[in-house]
C-alpha positions in Angstrom: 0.0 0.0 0.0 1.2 3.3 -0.6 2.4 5.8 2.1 -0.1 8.3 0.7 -3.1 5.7 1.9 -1.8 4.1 5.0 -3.0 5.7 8.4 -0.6 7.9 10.6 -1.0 8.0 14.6 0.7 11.8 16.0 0.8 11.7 19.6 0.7 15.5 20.7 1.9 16.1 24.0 3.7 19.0 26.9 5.6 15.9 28.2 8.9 14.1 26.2 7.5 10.6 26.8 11.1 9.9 29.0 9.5 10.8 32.3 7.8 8.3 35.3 4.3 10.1 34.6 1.3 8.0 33.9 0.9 10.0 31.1 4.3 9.6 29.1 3.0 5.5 30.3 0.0 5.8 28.8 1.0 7.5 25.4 4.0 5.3 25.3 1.7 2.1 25.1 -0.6 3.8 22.3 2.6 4.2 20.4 3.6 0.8 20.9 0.5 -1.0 20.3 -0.1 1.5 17.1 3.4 0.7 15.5 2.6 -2.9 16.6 -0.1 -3.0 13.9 2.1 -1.7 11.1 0.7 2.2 11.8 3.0 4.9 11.7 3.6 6.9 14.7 5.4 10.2 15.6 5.7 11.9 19.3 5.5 16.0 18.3 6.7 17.3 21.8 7.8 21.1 22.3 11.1 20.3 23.3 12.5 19.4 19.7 13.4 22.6 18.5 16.7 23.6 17.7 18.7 24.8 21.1 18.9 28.6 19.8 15.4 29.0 19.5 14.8 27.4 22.9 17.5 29.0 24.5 16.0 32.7 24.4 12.7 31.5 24.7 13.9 29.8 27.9 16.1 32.5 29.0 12.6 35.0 28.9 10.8 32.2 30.8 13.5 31.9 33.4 12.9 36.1 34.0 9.7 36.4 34.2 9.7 33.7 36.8 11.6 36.0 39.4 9.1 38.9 39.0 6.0 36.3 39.1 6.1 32.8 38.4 2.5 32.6 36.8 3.3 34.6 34.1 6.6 32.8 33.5 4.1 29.7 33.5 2.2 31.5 30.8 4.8 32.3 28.9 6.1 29.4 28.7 3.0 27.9 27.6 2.6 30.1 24.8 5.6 29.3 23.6 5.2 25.6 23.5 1.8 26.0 22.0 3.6 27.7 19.3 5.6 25.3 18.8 3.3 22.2 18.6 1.4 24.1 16.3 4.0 25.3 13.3 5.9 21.5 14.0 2.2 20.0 13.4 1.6 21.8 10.5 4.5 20.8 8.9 4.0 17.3 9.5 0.2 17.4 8.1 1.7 19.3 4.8 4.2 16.1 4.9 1.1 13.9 4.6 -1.5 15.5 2.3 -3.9 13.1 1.6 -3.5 11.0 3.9 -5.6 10.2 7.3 -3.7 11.5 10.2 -5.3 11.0 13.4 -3.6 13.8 16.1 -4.0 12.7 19.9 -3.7 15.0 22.1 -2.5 14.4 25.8 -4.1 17.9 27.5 -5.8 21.0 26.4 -3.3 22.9 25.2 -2.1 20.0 22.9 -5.4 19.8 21.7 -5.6 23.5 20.7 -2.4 23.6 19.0 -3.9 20.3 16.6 -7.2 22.3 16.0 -5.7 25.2 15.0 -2.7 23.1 12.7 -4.6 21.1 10.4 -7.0 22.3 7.4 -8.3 19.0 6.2 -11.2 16.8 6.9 -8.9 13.6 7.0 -7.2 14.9 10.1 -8.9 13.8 13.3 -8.2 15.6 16.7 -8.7 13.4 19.5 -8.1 14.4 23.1 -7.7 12.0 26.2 -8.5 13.5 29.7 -5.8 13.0 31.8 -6.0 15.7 34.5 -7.2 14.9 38.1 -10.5 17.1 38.1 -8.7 19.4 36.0 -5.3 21.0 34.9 -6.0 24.2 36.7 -7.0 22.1 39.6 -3.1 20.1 39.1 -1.1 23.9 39.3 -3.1 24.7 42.4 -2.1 21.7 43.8 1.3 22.0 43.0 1.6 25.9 44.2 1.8 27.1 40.6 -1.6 29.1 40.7 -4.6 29.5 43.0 -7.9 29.2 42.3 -9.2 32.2 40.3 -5.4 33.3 39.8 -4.0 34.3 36.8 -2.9 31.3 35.4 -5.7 29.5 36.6 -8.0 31.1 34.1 -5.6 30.8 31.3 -5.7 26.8 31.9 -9.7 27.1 32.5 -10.2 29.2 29.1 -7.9 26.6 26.9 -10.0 23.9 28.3 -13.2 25.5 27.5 -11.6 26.7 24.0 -10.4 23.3 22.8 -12.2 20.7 24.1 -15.1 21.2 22.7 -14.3 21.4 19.2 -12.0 17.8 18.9 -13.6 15.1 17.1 -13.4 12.5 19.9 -12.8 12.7 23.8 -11.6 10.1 25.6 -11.7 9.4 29.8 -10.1 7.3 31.7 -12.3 6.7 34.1 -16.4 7.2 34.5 -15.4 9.6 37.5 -13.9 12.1 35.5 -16.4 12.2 32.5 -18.6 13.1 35.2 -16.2 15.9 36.5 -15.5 17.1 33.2 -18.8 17.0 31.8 -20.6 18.8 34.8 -18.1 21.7 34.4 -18.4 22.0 30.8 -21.9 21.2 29.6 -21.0 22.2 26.0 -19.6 18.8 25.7 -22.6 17.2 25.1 -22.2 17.8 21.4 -19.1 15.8 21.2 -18.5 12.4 20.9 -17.0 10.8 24.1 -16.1 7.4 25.7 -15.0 6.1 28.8 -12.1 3.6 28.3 -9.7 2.3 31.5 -6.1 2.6 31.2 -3.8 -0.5 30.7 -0.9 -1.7 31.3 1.6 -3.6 29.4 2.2 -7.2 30.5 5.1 -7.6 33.3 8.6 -8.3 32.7 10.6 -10.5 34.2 12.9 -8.9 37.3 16.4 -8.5 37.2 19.0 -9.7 40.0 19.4 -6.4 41.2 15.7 -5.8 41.7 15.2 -8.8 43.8 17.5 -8.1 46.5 15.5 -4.8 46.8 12.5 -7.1 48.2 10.1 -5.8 51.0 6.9 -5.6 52.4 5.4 -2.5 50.8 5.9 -0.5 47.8 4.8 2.8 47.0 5.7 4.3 43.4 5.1 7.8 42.4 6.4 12.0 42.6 7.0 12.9 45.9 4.5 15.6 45.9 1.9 16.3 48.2 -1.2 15.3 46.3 0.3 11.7 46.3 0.2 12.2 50.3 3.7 9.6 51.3 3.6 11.0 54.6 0.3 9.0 55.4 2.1 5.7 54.3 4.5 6.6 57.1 2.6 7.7 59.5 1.2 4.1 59.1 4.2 2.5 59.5 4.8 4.3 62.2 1.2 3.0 63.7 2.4 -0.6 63.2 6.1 -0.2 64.5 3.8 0.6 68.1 2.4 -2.3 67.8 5.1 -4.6 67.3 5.1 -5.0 63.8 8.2 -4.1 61.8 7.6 -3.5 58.2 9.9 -2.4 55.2 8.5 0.4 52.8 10.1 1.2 49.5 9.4 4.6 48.2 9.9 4.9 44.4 10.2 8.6 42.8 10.9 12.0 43.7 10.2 15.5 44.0 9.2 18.1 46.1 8.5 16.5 49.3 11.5 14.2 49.3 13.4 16.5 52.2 10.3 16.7 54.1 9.7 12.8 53.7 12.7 12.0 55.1 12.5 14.4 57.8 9.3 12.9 59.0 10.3 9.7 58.9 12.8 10.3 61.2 10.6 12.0 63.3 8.2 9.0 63.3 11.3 6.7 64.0 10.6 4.4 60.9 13.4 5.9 58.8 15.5 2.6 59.0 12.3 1.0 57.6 11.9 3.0 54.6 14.0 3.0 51.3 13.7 6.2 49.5 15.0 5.0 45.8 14.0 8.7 43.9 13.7 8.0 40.5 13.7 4.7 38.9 13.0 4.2 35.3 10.8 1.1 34.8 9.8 1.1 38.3 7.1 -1.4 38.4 9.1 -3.5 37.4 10.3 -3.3 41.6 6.8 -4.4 42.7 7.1 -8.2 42.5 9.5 -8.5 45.0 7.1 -6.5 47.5 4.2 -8.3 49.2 1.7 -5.2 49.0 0.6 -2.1 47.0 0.3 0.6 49.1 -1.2 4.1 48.0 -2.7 7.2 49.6 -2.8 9.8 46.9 -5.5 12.6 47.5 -6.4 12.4 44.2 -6.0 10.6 40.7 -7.9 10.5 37.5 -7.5 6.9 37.2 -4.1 5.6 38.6 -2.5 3.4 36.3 0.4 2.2 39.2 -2.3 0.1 40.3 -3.4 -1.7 37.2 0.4 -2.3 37.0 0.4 -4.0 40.8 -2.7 -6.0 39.9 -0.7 -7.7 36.5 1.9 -8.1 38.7 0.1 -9.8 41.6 0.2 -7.1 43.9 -3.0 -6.7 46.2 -3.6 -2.7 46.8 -4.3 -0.6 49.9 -5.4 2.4 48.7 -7.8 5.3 49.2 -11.0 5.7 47.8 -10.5 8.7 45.5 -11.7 9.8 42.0 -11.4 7.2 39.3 -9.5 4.1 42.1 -12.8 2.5 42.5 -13.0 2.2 39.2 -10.1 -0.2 39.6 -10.3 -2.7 42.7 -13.0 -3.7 44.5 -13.2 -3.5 48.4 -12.2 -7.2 49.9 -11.6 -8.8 46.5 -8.4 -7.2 45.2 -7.4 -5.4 48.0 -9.0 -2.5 50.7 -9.7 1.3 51.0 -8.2 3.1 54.0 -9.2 6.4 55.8 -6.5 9.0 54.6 -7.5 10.9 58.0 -7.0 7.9 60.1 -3.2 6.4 60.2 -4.3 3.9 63.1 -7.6 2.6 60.7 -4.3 2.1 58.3 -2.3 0.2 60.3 -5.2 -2.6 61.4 -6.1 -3.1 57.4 -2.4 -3.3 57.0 -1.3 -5.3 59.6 -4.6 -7.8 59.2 -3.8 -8.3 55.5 0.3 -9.1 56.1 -0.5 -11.3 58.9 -2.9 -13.4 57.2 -0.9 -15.6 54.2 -3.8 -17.5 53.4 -5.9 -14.1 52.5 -2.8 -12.3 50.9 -2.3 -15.3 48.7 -5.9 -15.5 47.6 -5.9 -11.6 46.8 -2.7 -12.3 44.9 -4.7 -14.6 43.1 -7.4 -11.8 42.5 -5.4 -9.5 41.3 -3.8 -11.1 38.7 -7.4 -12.2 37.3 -8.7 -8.9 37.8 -5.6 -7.9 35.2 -6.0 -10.5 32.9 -10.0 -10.2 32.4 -10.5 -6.4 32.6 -6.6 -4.2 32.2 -4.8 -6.8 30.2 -3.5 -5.0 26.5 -5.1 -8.2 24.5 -8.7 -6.2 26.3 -8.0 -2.9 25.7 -5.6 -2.0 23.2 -7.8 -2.4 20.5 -10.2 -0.2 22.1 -8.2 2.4 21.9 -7.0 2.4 18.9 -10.7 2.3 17.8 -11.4 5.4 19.5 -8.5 6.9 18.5 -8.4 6.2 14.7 -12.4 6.8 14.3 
């Protein structure tokens, strides 16, 4: 078949696709399973242009940032808007002709593909990744408050670009609800809720397996993803007589403040803070639990990867987790308020091989019937391609 005719897949993104998000995951396994079926792919990322055109760019961003860090924010964002755009359109006058379908990982992405191509064979998809929304993300992370000037940027690219793409995609039923109820004006576009996956595990190297312990936590060290509750539960158990190892994978932020408080709580020797590992689920099998106690999360795609590894979760009960194990079966909810509530599911579960084997058990099922690649991959690329 000629090029002209064959189908192209262009991820669109803010993020290089090197990163430990669940986003650069996510796009990662579209581009795989699309390049898998003979499609051709391309990642169109900001960060490609030449180094002198991102070196004064950057140098503006890096000034404005001293006077007032939203409008460095802004800036920046402008520029990498720019960016996605001219680099889009240059790929879509590449490929007259042809059927390109443009995926875009957040709003901005998606504006920058709206505003690029000029044909009806080009199909703007966008995926909602944000916990409740982007804005909602920056506040989180200090960037903005709500209201603040960056805020409404975010809020008004949202309610620009997303509805005008061709297909919407959530990740979970809890955030088409979230989305939907604050922007009713998507009721004219086509939508559908499809879970994340995860790809199937690989086998563990040597060096992995002498990092075994008890728990493992994987994630940015941030405080939306809330670590200090996993110690504080630790520290609940140590009290009790129960010594358990917890191995914290990622960084950010709250690393210093982590480590502080672990100290403070006396469980430091029990903790291995690992920062960033690069394929870091692949750590989980030689753990005995999935712990969790994020505040909030769109989905969370770390625990579909602890299910296909066999993993049984303790999590909290927030946005689109629900979604992903049920209470008793594959695991248990915990109070994020209560550290002591923690430590008896915690301890109860560890203590008791018979029920941690049979939620092993569980967990891989839950994988294979429901998150498995061979179940969803092709639903994605469905709603993806049109």
């Amino acid at each position: 078949m000629e090029k002209k005719y064959q189908p192209m897949l262009v991820v669109v993104s803010l993020l290089t696709g090197k990163g430990p998000t669940g986003v650069e995951t996510h796009f990662n396994l579209i581009l795989k399973c699309a390049d898998n079926k003979g499609i051709e792919t391309l990642l169109v990322i900001p960060h490609d242009a030449h180094w002198f055109w991102r070196k004064i760019p950057n140098g503006i961003g890096r000034l404005l940032k001293l006077f007032n860090p939203e409008y460095a924010a802004m800036w920046n964002r402008m520029v990498s808007y720019r960016r996605l755009r001219r680099t889009l359109q240059f790929v879509l006058a590449q490929n007259v002709g042809r059927f390109v379908a443009l995926y875009a990982q957040d709003p901005l992405s998606a504006a920058a593909a709206l505003d690029a191509r000029k044909s009806s064979r080009c199909r703007v998809v966008a995926v909602s990744h944000f916990n409740v929304s982007e804005a909602s993300e920056m506040a989180v992370k200090g960037l903005t408050s709500e209201g603040g000037l960056l805020w409404r940027a975010l809020m008004r690219t949202e309610r620009s670009s997303l509805p005008r793409v061709d297909q919407l995609i959530f990740v979970s039923r809890f955030m088409s609800r979230v989305v939907n109820q604050r922007l009713p004006q998507l009721s004219q576009v086509s939508q559908v809720v499809i879970p994340n996956f995860s790809p199937t595990p690989i086998n563990v190297s040597g060096d992995y397996i002498k990092l075994a312990g008890d728990l493992i936590a994987i994630g940015t060290l941030e405080p939306r993803k809330n670590q200090g509750y996993l110690l504080r539960v630790l520290a609940a158990c140590s009290k009790r007589g129960r010594i358990y190892q917890l191995t914290l994978v990622g960084d950010g932020p709250d690393r210093e403040c982590l480590v502080h408080l672990a100290k403070q709580l006396g469980v430091y020797e029990q903790v291995n803070f690992l920062g960033f590992i690069k394929n870091a689920a692949s750590l989980m099998s030689s753990h005995r639990i999935f712990v969790h106690a994020s505040m909030m999360e769109s989905f969370g795609i770390v625990i579909v990867e602890a299910l296909a590894r066999g993993l049984p979760v303790i999590s909290s009960a927030v946005g689109g987790i629900p979604e992903i194990i049920t209470e008793g079966v594959e695991g248990y909810f915990w109070n994020l308020d209560d550290p002591e509530g923690g430590a008896d599911i915690l301890i109860s579960l560890l203590e008791d091989p018979i029920r941690l084997k049979k939620m092993s058990y569980q967990a891989k099922q839950t994988f294979q019937n429901r998150f498995h690649p061979d179940t969803l991959s092709e639903k994605w690329m469905t709603a993806i391609a049109g």
